[in-house]
VOPAGU-2260 file (C-alpha; in pm, 1 decimal, decimal comma):
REM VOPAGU-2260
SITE   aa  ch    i         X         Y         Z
SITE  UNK   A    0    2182,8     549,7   -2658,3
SITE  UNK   A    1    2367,8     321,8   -2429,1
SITE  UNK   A    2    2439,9     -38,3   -2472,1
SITE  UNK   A    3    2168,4    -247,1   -2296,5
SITE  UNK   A    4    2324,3    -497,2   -2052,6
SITE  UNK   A    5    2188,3    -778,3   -1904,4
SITE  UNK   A    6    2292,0    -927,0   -1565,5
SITE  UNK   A    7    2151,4   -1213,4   -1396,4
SITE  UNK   A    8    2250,8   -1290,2   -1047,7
SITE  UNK   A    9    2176,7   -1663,0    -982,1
SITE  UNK   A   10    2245,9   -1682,3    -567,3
SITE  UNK   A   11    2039,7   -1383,7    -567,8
SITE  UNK   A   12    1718,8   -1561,7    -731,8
SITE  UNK   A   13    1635,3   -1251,3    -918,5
SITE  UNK   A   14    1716,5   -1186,9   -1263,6
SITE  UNK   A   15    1847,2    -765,1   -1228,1
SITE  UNK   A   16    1832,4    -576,4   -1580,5
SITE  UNK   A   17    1983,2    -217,0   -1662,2
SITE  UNK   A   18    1819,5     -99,3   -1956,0
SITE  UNK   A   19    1743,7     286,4   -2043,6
SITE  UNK   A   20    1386,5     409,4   -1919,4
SITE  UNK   A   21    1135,2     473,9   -2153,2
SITE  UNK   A   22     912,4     690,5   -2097,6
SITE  UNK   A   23     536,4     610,6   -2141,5
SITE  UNK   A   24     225,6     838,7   -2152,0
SITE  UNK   A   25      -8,2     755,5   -1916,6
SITE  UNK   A   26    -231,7    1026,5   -1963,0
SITE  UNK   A   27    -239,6     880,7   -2306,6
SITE  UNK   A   28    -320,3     537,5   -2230,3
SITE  UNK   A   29    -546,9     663,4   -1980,1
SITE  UNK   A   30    -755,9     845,6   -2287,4
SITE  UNK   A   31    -736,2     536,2   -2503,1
SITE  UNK   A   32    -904,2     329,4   -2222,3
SITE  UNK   A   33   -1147,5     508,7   -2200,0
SITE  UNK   A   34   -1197,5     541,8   -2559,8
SITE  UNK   A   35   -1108,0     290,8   -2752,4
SITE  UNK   A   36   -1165,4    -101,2   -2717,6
SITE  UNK   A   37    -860,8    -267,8   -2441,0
SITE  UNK   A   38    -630,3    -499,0   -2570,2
SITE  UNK   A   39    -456,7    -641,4   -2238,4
SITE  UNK   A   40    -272,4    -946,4   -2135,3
SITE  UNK   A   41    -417,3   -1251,5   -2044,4
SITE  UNK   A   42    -376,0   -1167,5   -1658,2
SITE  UNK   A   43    -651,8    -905,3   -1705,7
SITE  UNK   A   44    -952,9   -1081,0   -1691,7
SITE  UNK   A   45   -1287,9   -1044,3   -1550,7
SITE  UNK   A   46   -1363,5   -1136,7   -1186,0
SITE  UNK   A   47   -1473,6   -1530,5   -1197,9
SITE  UNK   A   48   -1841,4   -1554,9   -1026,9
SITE  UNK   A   49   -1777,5   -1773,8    -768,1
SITE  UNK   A   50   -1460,2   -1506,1    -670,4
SITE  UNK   A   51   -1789,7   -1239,9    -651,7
SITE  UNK   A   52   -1985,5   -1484,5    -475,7
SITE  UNK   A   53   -1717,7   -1571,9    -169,4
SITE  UNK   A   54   -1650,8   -1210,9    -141,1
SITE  UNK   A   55   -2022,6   -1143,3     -96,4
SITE  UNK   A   56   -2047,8   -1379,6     142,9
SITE  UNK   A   57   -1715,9   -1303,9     340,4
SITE  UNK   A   58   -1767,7    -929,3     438,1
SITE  UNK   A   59   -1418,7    -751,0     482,8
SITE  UNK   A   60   -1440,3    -626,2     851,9
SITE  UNK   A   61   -1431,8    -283,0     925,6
SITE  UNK   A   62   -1062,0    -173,2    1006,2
SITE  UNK   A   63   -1014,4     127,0    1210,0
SITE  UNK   A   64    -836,2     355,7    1440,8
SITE  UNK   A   65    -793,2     263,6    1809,0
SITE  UNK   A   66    -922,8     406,7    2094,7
SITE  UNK   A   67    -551,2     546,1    2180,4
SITE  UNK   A   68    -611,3     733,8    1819,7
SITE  UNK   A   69    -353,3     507,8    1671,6
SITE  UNK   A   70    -295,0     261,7    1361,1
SITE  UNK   A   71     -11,7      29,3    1355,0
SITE  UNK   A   72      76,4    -166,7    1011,5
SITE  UNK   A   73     342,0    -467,4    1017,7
SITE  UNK   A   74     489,1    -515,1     633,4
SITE  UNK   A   75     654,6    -792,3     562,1
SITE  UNK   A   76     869,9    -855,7     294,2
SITE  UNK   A   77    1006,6   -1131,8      91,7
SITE  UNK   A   78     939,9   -1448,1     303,4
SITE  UNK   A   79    1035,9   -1705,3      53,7
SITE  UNK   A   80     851,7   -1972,4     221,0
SITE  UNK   A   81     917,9   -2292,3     111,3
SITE  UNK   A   82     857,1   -2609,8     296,9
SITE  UNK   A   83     876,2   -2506,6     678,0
SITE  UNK   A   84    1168,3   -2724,6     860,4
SITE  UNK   A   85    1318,8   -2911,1     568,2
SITE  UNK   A   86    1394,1   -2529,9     430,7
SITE  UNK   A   87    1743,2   -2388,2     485,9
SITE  UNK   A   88    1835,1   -2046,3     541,8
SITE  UNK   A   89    2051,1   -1835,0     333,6
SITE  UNK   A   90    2334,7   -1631,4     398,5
SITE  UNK   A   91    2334,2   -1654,4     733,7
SITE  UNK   A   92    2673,9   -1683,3     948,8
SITE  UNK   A   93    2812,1   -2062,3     988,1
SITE  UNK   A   94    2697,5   -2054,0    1381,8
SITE  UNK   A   95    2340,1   -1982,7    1279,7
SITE  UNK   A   96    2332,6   -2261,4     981,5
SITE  UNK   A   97    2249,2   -2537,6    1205,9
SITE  UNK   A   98    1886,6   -2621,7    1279,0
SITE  UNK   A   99    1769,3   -2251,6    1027,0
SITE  UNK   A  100    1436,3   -2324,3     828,3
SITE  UNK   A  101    1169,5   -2140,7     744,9
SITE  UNK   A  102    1049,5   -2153,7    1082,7
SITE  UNK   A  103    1269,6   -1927,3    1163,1
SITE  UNK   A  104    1047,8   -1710,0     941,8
SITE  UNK   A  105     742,2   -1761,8    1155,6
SITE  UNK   A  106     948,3   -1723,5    1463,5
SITE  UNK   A  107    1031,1   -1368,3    1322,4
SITE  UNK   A  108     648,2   -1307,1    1237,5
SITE  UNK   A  109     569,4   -1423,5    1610,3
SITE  UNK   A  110     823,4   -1179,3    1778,5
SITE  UNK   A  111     704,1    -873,9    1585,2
SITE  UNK   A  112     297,5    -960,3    1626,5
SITE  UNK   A  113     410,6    -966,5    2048,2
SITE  UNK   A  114     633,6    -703,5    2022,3
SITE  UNK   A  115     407,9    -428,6    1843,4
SITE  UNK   A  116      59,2    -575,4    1845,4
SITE  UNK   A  117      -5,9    -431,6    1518,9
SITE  UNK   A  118    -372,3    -374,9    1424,3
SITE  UNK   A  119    -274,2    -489,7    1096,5
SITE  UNK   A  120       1,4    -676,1     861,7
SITE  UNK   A  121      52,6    -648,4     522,6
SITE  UNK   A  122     241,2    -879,1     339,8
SITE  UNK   A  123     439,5    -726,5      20,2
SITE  UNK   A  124     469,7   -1056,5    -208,9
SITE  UNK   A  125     701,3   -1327,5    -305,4
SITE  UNK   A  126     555,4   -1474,4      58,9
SITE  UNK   A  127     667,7   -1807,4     -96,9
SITE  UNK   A  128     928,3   -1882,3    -302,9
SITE  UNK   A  129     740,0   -2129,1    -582,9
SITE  UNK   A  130    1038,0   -2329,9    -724,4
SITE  UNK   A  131    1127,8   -2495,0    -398,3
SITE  UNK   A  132     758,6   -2539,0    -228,6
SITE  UNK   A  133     640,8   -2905,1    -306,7
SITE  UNK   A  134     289,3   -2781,5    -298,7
SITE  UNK   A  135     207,5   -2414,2    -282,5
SITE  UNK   A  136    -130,3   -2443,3     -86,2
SITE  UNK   A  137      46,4   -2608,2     189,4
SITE  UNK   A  138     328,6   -2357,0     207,1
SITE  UNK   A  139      82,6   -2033,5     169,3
SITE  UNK   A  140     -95,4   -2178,2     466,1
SITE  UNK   A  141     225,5   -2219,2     653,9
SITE  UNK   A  142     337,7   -1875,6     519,9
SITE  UNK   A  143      49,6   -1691,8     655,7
SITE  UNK   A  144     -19,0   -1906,8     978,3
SITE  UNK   A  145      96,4   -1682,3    1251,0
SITE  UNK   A  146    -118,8   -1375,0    1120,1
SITE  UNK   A  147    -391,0   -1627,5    1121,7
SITE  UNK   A  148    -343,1   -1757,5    1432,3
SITE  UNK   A  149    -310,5   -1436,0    1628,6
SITE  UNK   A  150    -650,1   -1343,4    1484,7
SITE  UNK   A  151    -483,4   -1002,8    1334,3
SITE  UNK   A  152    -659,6    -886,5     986,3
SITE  UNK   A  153    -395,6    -936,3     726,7
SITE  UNK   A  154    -329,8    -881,3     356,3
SITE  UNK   A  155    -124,4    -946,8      27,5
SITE  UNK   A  156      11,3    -814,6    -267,9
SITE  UNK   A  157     242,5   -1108,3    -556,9
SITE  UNK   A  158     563,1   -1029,7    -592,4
SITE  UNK   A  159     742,3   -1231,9    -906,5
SITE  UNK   A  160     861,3   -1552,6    -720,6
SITE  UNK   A  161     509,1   -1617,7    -611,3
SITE  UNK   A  162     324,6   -1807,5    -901,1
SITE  UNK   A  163     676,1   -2047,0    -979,2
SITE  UNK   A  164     528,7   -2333,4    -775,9
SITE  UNK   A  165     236,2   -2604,1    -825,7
SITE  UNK   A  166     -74,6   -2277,8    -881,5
SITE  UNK   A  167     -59,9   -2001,9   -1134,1
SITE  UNK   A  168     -37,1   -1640,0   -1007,8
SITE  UNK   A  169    -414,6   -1613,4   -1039,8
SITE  UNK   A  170    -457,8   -1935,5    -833,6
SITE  UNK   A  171    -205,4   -1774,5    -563,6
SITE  UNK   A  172    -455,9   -1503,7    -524,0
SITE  UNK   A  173    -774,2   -1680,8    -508,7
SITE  UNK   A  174    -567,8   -1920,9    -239,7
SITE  UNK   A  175    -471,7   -1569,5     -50,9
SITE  UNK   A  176    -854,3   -1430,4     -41,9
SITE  UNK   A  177    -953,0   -1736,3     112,2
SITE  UNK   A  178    -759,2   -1772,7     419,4
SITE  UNK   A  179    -904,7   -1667,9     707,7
SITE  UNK   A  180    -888,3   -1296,7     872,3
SITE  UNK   A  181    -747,3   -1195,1     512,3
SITE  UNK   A  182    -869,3    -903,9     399,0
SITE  UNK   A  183    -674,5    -936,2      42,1
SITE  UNK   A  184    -920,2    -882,7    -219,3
SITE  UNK   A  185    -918,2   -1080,5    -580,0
SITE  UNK   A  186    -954,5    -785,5    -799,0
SITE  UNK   A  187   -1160,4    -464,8    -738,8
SITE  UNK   A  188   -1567,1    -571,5    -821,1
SITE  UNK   A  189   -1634,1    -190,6    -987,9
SITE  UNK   A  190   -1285,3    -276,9   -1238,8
SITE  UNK   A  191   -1448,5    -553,3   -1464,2
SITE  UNK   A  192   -1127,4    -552,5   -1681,8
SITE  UNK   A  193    -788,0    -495,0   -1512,7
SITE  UNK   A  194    -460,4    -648,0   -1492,6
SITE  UNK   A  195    -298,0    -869,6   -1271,9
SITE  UNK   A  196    -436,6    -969,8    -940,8
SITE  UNK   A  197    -469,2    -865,9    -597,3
SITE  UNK   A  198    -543,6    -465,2    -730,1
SITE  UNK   A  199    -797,1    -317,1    -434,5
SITE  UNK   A  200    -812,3     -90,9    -146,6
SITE  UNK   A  201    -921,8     -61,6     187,4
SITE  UNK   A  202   -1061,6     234,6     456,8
SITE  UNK   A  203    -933,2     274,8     792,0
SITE  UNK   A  204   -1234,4     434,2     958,6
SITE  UNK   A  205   -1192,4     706,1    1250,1
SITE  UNK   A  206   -1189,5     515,9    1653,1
SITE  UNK   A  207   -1528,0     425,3    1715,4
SITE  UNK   A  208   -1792,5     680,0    1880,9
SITE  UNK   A  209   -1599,8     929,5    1767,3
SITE  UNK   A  210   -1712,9    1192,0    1449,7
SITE  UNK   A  211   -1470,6    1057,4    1219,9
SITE  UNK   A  212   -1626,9     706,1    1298,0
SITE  UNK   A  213   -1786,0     643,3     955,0
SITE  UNK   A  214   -1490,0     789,5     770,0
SITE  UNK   A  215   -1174,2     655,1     621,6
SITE  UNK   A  216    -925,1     816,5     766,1
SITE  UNK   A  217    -669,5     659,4     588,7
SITE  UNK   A  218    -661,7     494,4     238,2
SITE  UNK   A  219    -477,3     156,1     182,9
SITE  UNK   A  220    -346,7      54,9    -173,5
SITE  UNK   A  221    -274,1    -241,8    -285,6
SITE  UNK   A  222    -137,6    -315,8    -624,3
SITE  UNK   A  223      13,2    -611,3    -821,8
SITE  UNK   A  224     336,4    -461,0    -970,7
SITE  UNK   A  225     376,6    -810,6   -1233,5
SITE  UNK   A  226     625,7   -1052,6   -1237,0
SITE  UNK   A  227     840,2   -1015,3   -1510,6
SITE  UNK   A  228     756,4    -890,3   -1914,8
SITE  UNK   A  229     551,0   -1009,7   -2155,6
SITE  UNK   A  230     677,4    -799,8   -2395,5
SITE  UNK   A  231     968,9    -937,4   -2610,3
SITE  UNK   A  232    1131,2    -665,6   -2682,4
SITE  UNK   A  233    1132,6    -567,6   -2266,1
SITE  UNK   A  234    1301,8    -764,4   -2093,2
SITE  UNK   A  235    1329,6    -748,5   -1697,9
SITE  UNK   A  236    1066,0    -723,7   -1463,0
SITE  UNK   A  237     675,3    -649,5   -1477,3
SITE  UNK   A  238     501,1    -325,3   -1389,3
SITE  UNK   A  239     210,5    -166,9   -1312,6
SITE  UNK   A  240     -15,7     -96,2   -1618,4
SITE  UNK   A  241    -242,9     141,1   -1711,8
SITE  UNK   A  242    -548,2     -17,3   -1654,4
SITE  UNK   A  243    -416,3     -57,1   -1290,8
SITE  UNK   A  244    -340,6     363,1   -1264,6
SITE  UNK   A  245    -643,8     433,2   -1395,7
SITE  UNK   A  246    -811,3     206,5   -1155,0
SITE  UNK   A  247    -642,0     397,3    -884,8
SITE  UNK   A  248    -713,6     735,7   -1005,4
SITE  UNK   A  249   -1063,9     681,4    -996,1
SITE  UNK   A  250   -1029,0     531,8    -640,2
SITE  UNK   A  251    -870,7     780,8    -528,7
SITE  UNK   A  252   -1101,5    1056,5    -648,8
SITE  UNK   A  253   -1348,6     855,1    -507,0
SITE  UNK   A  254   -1217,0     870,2    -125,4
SITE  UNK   A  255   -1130,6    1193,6    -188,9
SITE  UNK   A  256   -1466,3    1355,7    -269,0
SITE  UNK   A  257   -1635,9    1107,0      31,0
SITE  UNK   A  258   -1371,9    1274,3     273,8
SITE  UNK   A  259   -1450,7    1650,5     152,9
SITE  UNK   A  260   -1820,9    1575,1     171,1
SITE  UNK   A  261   -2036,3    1574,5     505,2
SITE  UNK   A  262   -2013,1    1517,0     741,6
SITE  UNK   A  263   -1746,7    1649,1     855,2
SITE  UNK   A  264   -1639,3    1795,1     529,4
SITE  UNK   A  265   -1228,4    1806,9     491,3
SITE  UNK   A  266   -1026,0    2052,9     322,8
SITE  UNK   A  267    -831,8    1810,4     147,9
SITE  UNK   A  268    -794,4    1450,5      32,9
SITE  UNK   A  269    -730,1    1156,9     356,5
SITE  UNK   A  270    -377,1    1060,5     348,1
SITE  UNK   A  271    -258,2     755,4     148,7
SITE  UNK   A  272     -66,1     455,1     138,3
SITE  UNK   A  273      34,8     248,0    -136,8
SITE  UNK   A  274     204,5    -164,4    -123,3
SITE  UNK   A  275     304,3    -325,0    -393,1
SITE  UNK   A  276     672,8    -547,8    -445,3
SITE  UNK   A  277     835,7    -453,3    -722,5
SITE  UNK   A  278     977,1    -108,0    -678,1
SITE  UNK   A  279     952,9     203,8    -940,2
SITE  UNK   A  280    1233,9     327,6   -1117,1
SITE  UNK   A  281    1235,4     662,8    -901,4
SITE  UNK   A  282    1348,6     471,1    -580,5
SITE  UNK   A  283    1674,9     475,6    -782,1
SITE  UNK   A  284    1659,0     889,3    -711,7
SITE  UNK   A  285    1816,8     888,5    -352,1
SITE  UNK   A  286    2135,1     843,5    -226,4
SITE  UNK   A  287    2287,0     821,5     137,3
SITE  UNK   A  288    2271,2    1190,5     165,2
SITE  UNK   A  289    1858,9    1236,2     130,6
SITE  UNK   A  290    1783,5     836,3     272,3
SITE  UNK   A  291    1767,5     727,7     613,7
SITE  UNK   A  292    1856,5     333,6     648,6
SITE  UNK   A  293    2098,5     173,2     383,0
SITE  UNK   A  294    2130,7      63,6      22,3
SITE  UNK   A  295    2344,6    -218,9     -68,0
SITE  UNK   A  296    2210,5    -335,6    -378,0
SITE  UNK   A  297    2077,7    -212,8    -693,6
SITE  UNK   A  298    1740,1     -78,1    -783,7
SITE  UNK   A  299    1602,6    -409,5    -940,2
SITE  UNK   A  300    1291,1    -197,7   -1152,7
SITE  UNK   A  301    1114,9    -280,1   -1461,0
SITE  UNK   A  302    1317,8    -181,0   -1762,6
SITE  UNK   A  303    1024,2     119,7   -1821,6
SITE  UNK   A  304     855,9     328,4   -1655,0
SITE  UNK   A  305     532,1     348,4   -1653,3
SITE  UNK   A  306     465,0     663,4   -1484,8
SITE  UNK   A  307     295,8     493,9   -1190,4
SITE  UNK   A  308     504,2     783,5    -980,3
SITE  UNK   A  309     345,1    1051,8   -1137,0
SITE  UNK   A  310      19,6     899,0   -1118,5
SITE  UNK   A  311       3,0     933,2    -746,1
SITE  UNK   A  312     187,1    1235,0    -771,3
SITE  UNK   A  313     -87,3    1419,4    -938,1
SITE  UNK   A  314    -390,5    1185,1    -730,5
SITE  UNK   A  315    -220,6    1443,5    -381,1
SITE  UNK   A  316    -352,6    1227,9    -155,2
SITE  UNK   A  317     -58,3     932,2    -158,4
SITE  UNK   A  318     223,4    1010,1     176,6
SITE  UNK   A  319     406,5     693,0     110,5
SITE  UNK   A  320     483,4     387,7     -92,2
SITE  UNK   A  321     592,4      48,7      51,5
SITE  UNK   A  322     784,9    -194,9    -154,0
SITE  UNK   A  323    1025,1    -552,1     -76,4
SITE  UNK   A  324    1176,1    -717,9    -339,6
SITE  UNK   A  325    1568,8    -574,8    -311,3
SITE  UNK   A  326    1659,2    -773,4      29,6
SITE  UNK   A  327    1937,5    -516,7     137,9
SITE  UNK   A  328    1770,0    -243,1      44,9
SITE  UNK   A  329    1558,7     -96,8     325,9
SITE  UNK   A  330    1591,8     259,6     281,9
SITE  UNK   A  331    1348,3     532,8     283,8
SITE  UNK   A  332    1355,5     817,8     106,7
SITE  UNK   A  333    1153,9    1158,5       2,0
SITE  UNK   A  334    1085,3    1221,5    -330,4
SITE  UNK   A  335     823,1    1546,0    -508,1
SITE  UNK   A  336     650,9    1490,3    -148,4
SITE  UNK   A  337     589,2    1072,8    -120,6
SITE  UNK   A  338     807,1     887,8      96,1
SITE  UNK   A  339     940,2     583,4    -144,8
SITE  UNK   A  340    1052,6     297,9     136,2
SITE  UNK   A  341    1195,2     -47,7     120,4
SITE  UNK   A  342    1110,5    -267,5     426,1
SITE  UNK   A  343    1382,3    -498,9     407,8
SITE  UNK   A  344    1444,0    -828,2     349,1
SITE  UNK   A  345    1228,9   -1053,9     625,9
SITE  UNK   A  346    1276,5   -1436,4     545,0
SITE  UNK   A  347    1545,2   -1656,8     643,9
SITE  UNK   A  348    1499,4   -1876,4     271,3
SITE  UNK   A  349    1532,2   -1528,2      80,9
SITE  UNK   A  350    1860,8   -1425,2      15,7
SITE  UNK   A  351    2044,8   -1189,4     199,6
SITE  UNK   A  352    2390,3   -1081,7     382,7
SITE  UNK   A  353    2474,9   -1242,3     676,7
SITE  UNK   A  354    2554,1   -1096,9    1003,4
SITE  UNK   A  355    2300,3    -852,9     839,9
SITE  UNK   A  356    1956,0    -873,3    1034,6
SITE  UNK   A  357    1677,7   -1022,5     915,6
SITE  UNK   A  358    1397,0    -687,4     940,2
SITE  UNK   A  359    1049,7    -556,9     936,8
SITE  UNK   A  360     903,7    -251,9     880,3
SITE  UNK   A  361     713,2     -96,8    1109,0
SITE  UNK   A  362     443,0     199,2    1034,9
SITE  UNK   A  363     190,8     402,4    1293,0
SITE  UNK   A  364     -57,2     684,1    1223,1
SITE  UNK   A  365    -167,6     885,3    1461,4
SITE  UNK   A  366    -501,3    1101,9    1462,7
SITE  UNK   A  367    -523,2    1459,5    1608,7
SITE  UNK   A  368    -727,1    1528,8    1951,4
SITE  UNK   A  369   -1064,1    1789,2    1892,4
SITE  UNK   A  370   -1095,8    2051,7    2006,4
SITE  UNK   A  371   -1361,8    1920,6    2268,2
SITE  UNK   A  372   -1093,8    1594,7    2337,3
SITE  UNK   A  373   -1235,3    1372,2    2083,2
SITE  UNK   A  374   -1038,1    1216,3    1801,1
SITE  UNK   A  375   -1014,6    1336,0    1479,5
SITE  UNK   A  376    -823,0    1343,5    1151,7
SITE  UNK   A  377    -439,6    1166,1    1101,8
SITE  UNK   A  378    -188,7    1376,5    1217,9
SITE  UNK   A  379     102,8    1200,4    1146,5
SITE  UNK   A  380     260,7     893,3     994,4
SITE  UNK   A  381     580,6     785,0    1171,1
SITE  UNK   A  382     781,7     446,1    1040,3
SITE  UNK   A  383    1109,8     265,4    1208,9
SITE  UNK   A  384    1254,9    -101,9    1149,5
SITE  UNK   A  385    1293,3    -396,4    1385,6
SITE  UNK   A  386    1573,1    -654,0    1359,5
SITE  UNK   A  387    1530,6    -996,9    1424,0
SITE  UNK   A  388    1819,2    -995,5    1660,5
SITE  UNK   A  389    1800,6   -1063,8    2043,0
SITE  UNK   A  390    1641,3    -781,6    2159,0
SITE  UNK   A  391    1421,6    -711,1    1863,4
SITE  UNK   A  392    1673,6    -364,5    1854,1
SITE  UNK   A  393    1435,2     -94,4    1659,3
SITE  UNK   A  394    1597,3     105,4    1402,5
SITE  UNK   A  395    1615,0     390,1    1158,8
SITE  UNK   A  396    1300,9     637,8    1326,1
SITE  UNK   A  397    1121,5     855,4    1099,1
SITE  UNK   A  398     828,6    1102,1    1032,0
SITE  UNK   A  399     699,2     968,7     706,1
SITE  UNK   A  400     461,7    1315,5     684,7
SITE  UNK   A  401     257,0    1542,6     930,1
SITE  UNK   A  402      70,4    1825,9     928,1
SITE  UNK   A  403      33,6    2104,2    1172,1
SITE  UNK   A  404    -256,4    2281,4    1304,9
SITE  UNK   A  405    -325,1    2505,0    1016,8
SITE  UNK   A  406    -303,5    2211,8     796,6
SITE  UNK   A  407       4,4    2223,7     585,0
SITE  UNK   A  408     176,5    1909,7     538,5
SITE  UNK   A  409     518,0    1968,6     691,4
């Protein structure tokens, strides 16, 4: 067995360790859930009443396909919002130094939102960067305040750097649900133990009037992928646990057998997409020969691997995983039929390279036409990057999966 080693890279604000994988059993873990009474950290807790309550009363609205038969999700990655204008950048070039804040970040936010006019944004975690936010209310507010204001559903996921301010990582999340024209969810309401927060999904229903109206189309995942270990004798980053896969397994099943049933029956599950910040050890599978975009920076995984991969893997209905968390990293890349992608690093108080754009991913399904001109199922799910450069220059195009008429997934 190889020597463990431990690097930490302190202008980098992440702490990146190369230890060898150990395998887990989920299946295994799965069968003693279900079995046997659950041990699990103190993160994975039941959902507090008045959490049910504000939910209940706050009805997620219905997101769905437009009347063009498309879908367009804006991620963002890695804000590191601090405390707006008294925030500097880093690693930008010496002629952008002058006068760069974290408003530069919602400048960035701005440009993309009137650029694409997404129908939705998902933000992949460490949206603030807790050790140098003075209150972390304030600077989630500021954070999210330009998917507020343009009145465009939104939603989170934690990364690690999240819960290092003035609230705890479950008080980050009970600050996110909050906001307004969020449609980040606490913890699923079915999963009364679970851990971590900010674990749901959500349905993308079929464009209105049409057949597929009342169906989801496409299946949104949202996961909280940790912070770092709580188990001594692990050190690194967090991951996602069992109780989490087996949450998602039984989601999944779920959407599938609603999808296959009338009416309307399908063939086969809707497609999937998962979010979550920390990325899985298999993004560490590619290199520039089966990737399109660039990798210029390690594979900053938990120390394990929890089998998360194969998970999804074996659920067949997953197309593609979003992650942030390595800045330079925003490659994507195929892998036993998911697409694993990076977005990129997005904020201006995050680190980064300079004369290296600050980016975004961009990702659009689009549904298939009827055969009596009405809209149907998702046809395909297409992805490219925008830099935050003068002309917004989009990068890096790519069919993330499609199928053709006969159905086979190309």
């Amino acid at each position: 067995m190889a020597q463990a080693s431990l690097v930490v890279q302190i202008n980098k604000r992440k702490l990146y360790v190369s230890l060898p994988f150990y395998g887990f059993s989920v299946a295994m873990a799965l069968l003693l859930i279900c079995f046997v009474p659950i041990n699990v950290s103190a993160a994975a807790r039941r959902q507090p009443p008045q959490q049910q309550q504000q939910q209940q009363q706050q009805l997620p609205q219905k997101l769905r396909f437009d009347r063009n038969g498309e879908f367009k999700i804006l991620q963002v990655a890695d804000m590191h919002y601090a405390d707006g204008k008294t925030t500097p950048c880093l690693d930008v070039l010496p002629s952008q130094v002058h006068g760069c804040s974290d408003l530069n970040t919602s400048a960035f936010i701005q440009r993309m939102i009137a650029a694409e006019k997404p129908n939705f944004i998902v933000f992949t975690g460490d949206n603030i960067f807790g050790f140098d936010a003075k209150d972390s209310a304030k600077s989630l507010n500021a954070a999210f305040a330009p998917a507020i204001a343009a009145r465009i559903p939104w939603a989170a996921v934690l990364g690690n750097h999240d819960q290092e301010g003035t609230l705890s990582r479950e008080g980050v999340m009970k600050h996110i649900v909050g906001l307004e024209h969020t449609l980040s969810q606490f913890n699923p309401s079915e999963a009364h133990i679970i851990d971590g927060f900010g674990n749901y999904n959500l349905e993308v229903g079929g464009v209105e009037g049409s057949g597929f109206a009342n169906k989801s189309v496409l299946n949104l995942y949202f996961l909280d992928s940790g912070d770092y270990s709580t188990v001594p004798s692990i050190p690194g980053y967090g991951w996602i646990k069992a109780s989490q896969q087996f949450w998602f397994q039984r989601t999944s099943a779920k959407l599938r057998k609603a999808y296959m049933s009338p009416p309307n029956a399908q063939k086969s599950s809707a497609p999937g997409l998962v979010y979550f910040h920390i990325p899985l050890p298999e993004f560490a599978s590619f290199d520039s020969s089966n990737f399109t975009g660039v990798r210029q920076e390690g594979i900053s995984s938990a120390s394990v691997n929890s089998g998360f991969f194969t998970t999804m893997v074996e659920a067949g209905d997953v197309k593609a995983v979003f992650t942030g968390h390595d800045h330079l990293n925003d490659f994507c890349g195929q892998l036993t039929g998911i697409q694993l992608c990076y977005a990129g690093g997005f904020g201006y108080h995050a680190y980064g390279k300079a004369g290296w754009s600050r980016r975004a991913r961009v990702v659009v399904a689009s549904l298939e036409k009827t055969e009596k001109g009405g809209w149907g199922a998702v046809k395909s799910i297409k992805t490219w990057k925008r830099l935050d450069d003068q002309h917004l220059t989009g990068i890096d195009g790519k069919v993330l999966w499609s199928k053709n008429s006969a159905g086979k997934v190309e």
